[in-house]
N, C-alpha and C positions, 0 to 999 in steps of 0.2 A: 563907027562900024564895030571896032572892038568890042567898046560901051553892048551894043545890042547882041553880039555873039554869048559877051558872057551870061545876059540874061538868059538866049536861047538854052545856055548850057546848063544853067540852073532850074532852067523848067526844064527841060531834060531829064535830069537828075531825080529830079522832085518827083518826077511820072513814074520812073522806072525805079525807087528807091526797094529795097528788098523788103519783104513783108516778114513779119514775122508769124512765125505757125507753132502752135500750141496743137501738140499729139497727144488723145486722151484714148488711154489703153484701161484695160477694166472688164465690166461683165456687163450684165440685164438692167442694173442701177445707173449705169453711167449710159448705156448705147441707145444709138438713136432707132426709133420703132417704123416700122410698116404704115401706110397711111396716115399719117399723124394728124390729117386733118377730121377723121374719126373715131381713129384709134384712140380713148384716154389713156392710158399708157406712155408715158415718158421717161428718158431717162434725163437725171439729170445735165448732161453733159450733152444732150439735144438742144437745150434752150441756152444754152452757154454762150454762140456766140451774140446775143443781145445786150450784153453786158457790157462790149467791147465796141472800139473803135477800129475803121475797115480796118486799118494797119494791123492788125491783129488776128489771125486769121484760126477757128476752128478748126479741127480735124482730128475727128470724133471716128478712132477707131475701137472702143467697145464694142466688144459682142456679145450677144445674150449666149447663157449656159458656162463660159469660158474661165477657168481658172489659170493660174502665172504657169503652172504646166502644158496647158492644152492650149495657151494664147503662143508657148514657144514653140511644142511640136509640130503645131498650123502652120507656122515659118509666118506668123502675123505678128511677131517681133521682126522677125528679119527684113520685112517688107518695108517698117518702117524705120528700123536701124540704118538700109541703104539710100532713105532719102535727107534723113537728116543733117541739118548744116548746124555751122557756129551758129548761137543768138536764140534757137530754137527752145521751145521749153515741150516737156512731158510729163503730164499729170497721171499719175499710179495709182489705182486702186480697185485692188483685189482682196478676195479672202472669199465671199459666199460661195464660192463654187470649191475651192480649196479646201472646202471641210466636209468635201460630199465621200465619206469615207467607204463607200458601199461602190464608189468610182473608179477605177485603177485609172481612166484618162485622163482625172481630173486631179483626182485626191494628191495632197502633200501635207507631208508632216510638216508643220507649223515652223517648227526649231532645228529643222535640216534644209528640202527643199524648199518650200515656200521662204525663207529667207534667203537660202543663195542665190533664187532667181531673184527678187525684188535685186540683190545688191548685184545681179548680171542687168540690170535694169539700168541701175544708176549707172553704174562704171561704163558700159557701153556707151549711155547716153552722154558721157562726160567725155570718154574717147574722141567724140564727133563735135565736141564745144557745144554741147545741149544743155540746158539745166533740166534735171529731173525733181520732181516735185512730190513727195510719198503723203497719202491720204491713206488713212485708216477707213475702211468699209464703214457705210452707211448704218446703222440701227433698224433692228425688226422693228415693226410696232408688236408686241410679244407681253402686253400686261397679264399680270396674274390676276386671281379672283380677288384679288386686297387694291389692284390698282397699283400694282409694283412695275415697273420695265424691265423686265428679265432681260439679262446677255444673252445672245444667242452665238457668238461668235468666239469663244474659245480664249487663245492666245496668240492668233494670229493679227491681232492691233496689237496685242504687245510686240510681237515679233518687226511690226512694222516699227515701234516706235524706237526698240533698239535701234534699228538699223538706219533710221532716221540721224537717230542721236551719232553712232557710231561715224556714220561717215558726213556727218552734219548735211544732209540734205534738208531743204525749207519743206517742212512737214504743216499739214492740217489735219486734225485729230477729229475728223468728220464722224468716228462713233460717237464721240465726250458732243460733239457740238447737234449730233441730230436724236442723242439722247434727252438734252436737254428741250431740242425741241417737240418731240412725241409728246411728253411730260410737260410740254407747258400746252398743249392741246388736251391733254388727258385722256384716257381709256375713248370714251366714243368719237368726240371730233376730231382726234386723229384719224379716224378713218375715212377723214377727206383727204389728207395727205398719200391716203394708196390707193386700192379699187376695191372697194365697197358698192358692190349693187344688186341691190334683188332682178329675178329675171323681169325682161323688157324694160326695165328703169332706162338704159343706158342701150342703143339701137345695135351696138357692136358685141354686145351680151345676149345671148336668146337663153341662157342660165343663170344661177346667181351666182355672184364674183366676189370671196371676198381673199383677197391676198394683202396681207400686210408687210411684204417687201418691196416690193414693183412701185412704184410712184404714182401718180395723177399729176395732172400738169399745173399744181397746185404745188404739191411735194416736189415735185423738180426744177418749179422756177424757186423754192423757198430754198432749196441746197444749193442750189448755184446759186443762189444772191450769199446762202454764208460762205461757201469757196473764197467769192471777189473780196466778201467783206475782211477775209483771214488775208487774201493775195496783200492786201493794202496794211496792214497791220504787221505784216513780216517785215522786221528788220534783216533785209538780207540785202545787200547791193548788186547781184545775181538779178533779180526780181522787177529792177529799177525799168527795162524797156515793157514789163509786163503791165505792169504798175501806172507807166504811162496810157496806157492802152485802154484803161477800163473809162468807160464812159460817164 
C-alpha cells in the first residue's frame, strides 16, 4: 500500500509541478498582432512560444507604439511586477519608441531615463527572484544607396549594453545579430523579412505597404530562432531551467 501511495504522490507532483513563465515586455517588434491568421505582420516574441517545451510558458506582454516610459505609466510594468514568482525569467527590449523625441509620452533620453528604467526593470525583477534578460532593439532594414545598413537607433543599445554589463544581466545584442542578418539578405531580399507589398499583393493591404521595421512571419520566426540560439550559448547558470526548456 505504501509502495502505491508514494507512486500516487509522485504523479501528483509531476501534474501539478510549477511552470515556468517567460514575461516579454517591449514594443510593435516583439508584441503579438491582431488576427494573425491574416495579418502578416508579427512580432517576434509571437512565435516564440514554438521554440519551447509546454513547461515553459510564453507570455507576451509587448505592446505596439510602447516605450520603457509609456510601458511604466500604463502600470503595464506593475501588472506584471505583481505576478511575478522566483524561477520566472523577463526578456527586455525597448528603444524604437524611446527615441520618438517629437513624443513627451514616450520620448527618453537615452543616458538618463531610458537607462534607469531598464535598471528599475532588472532590480524589480530580481526583487521577486526573476531573471531578467536585456536585448538590444531589433535593426531597421535602413540601407543606403551604396547598400550600406545605416543605424537608426542612436545610443540606446549602448545604453543597454552598459547596464547589461554593469549589473551583469544575460544580455543578447539582437541589434549586432539582426544587423548581421538584414546584410546577409541584402538591400532587396530583406524585404521579405518585413512588409513589402504593392497594393492587392497581400488581401490584408488594399495599398502598398512597404515598412522596414515591423517583421513578416519570416522576420519573426528568424529572430526568435537567433534569441533561443543566444538562450543556449549563454554561459549563465541563471539560464539553466530556461535552457532546459527549448525544444
Amino acid at each position: 500500500m505504501k509502495k502505491y501511495i508514494l507512486i500516487l504522490l509522485l504523479i501528483s507532483t509531476a501534474c501539478f509541478a510549477q511552470k515556468t513563465t517567460v514575461y516579454c515586455i517591449g514594443d510593435s517588434t516583439m508584441a503579438n498582432k491582431k488576427d494573425p491568421d491574416r495579418n502578416p505582420e508579427h512580432g517576434w516574441a509571437q512565435v516564440l512560444q514554438a521554440f519551447f517545451k509546454d513547461d515553459i510558458i510564453i507570455v507576451n506582454k509587448a505592446v505596439n507604439g510602447r516605450s520603457t516610459k509609456s510601458f511604466i505609466n500604463e502600470k503595464r510594468w506593475d501588472s506584471i511586477y505583481k505576478k511575478l514568482k522566483k524561477g520566472d525569467y523577463v526578456f527586455i527590449e525597448f528603444g524604437h519608441n524611446d527615441e520618438k523625441i517629437e513624443d513627451s509620452t514616450r520620448y527618453t533620453n537615452p543616458h538618463t531615463a531610458y537607462r534607469y528604467n531598464l535598471i528599475r526593470f532588472v532590480k524589480e525583477s530580481r526583487a521577486k527572484g526573476a531573471i531578467p534578460i536585456l536585448l538590444t532593439s531589433i535593426a531597421r532594414r535602413n540601407f543606403n544607396e551604396k547598400g550600406v545598413l545605416v543605424p537608426t537607433h542612436g545610443d540606446y543599445p549602448l545604453e543597454t549594453r552598459l547596464v547589461a554589463q554593469e549589473y551583469k544581466v544575460p544580455f543578447i545584442d539582437l541589434e549586432y545579430y539582426t544587423e548581421i542578418l538584414e546584410q546577409s539578405y541584402g538591400p532587396e531580399k530583406s524585404k521579405q523579412l518585413h512588409l513589402h507589398f504593392k497594393a492587392g499583393e497581400n488581401p490584408y493591404y488594399d495599398k502598398d505597404k512597404a515598412d522596414d521595421t515591423h517583421l513578416s512571419i519570416l522576420g519573426a520566426k528568424t529572430i526568435a530562432q537567433i534569441v533561443v540560439n543566444h538562450i543556449k550559448a549563454l554561459d549563465d547558470k541563471s539560464l539553466e531551467n530556461l535552457k532546459k526548456g527549448i525544444q
